[in-house]
C-alpha positions as CSV (number, residue, x, y, z in Angstrom):
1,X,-52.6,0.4,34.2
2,X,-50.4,-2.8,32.9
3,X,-47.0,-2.4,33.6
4,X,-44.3,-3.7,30.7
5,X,-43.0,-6.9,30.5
6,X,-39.5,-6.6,32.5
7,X,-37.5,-8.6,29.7
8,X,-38.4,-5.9,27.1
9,X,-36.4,-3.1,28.4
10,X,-33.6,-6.0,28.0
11,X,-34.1,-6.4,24.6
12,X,-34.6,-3.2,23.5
13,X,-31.0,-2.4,25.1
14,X,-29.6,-5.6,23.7
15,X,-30.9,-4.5,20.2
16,X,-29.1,-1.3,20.7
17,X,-26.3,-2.7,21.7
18,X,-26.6,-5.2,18.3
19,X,-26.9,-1.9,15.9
20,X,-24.9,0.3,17.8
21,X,-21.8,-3.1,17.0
22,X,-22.5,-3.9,13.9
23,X,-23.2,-0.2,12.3
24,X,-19.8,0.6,13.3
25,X,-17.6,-2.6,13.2
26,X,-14.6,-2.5,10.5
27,X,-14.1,-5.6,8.5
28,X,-10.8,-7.7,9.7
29,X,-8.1,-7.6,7.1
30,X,-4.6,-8.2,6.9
31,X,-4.3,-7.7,3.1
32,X,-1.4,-5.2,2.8
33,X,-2.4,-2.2,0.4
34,X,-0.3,0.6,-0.6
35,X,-0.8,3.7,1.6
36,X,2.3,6.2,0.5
37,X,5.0,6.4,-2.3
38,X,8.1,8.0,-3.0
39,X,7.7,9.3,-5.5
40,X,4.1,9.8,-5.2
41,X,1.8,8.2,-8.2
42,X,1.7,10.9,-10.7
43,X,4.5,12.8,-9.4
44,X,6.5,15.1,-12.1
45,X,9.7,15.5,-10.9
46,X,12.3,17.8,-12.1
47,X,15.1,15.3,-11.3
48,X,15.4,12.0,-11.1
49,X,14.8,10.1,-7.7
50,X,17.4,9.0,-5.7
51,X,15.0,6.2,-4.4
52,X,12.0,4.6,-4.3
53,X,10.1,3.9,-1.0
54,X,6.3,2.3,-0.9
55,X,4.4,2.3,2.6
56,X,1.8,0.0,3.1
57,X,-1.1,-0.7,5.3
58,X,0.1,-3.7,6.8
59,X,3.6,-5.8,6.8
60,X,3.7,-7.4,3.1
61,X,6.5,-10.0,2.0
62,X,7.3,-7.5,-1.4
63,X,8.8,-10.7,-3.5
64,X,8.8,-8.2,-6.8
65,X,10.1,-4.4,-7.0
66,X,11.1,-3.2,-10.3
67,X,11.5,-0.2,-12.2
68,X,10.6,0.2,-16.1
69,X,10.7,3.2,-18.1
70,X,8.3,3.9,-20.8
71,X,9.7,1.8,-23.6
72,X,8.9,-1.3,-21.0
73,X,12.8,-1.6,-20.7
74,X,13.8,-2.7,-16.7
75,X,15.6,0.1,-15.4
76,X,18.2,-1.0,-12.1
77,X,17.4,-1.0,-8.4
78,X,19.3,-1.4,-5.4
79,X,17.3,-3.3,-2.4
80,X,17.3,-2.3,0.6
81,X,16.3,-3.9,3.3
82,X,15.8,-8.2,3.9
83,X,12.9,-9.7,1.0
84,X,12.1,-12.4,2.8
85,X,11.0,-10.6,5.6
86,X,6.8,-9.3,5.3
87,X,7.5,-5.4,6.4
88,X,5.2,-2.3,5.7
89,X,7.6,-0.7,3.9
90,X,9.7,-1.6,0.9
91,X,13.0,0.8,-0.3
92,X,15.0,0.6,-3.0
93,X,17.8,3.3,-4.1
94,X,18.1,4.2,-7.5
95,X,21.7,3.9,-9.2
96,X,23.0,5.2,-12.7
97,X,21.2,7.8,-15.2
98,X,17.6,8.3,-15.3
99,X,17.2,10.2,-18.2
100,X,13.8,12.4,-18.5
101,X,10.8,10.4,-19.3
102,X,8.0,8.6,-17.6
103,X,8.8,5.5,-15.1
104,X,5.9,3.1,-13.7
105,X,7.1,1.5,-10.4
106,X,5.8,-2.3,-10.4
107,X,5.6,-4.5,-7.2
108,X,4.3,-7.5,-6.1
109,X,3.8,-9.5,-2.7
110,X,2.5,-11.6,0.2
111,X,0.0,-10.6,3.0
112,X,0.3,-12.4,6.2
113,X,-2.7,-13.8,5.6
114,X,-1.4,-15.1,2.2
115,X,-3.2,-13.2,0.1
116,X,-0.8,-12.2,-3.4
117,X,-1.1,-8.4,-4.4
118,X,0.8,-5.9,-6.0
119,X,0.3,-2.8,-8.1
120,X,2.1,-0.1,-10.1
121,X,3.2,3.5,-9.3
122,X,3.8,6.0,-12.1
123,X,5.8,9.1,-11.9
124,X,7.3,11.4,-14.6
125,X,10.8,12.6,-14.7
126,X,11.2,16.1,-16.4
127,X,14.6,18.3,-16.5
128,X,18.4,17.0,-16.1
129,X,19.4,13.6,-15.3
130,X,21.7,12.3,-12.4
């Protein structure tokens, strides 16, 4: 009877080992996405918000955060918060009238690893203004 060759119990294991590392290895990325509004994309609200908050999945620099109602017109925002600094989360409180109608949320920003993104968030405003 022939016994096996010692090394290939080795490489069997190493070649477990291999599959077993790459079949459940997540890709590096530090490209902020957006995980979480407020309000949440395709909200209907029945009053306006009293402010905007977007959570994302790693710190982003948000350079752009604006609000524009459905005519395209820029509606006002108050910043909270430092926008210079990369953070994963961007707020912004929301003064004056909104009147019913439906708002898209636009931002835009820098990943720590430089990448630019951005994105939109829409909502709809139904009932009395504030």
């Amino acid at each position: 009877m022939s016994r096996p060759i010692p090394y290939a119990h080795a490489l069997v294991a190493l070649g477990l080992v291999l599959v077993l590392a790459v079949g459940t290895a997540r890709p590096a990325t530090a490209h902020a996405e957006l995980r979480a509004s407020e309000p949440a994309e395709g909200a209907v609200l029945s009053a306006p918000p009293g402010r905007i908050a977007l959570s994302f999945t790693a710190p982003m620099q948000v350079t752009s955060l604006r609000l524009l109602d459905e005519a395209g017109e820029e509606r006002p925002l108050r910043r909270e918060g430092s926008r210079t600094a990369a953070t994963a989360e961007a707020r912004a409180g929301v003064p004056g009238l909104l009147p019913p109608g439906t708002y898209r949320v636009e931002y835009r920003g820098l990943s720590a690893d430089g990448h630019v993104g951005g994105g939109a968030v829409r909502f709809r405003v139904e009932g009395r203004t504030r």
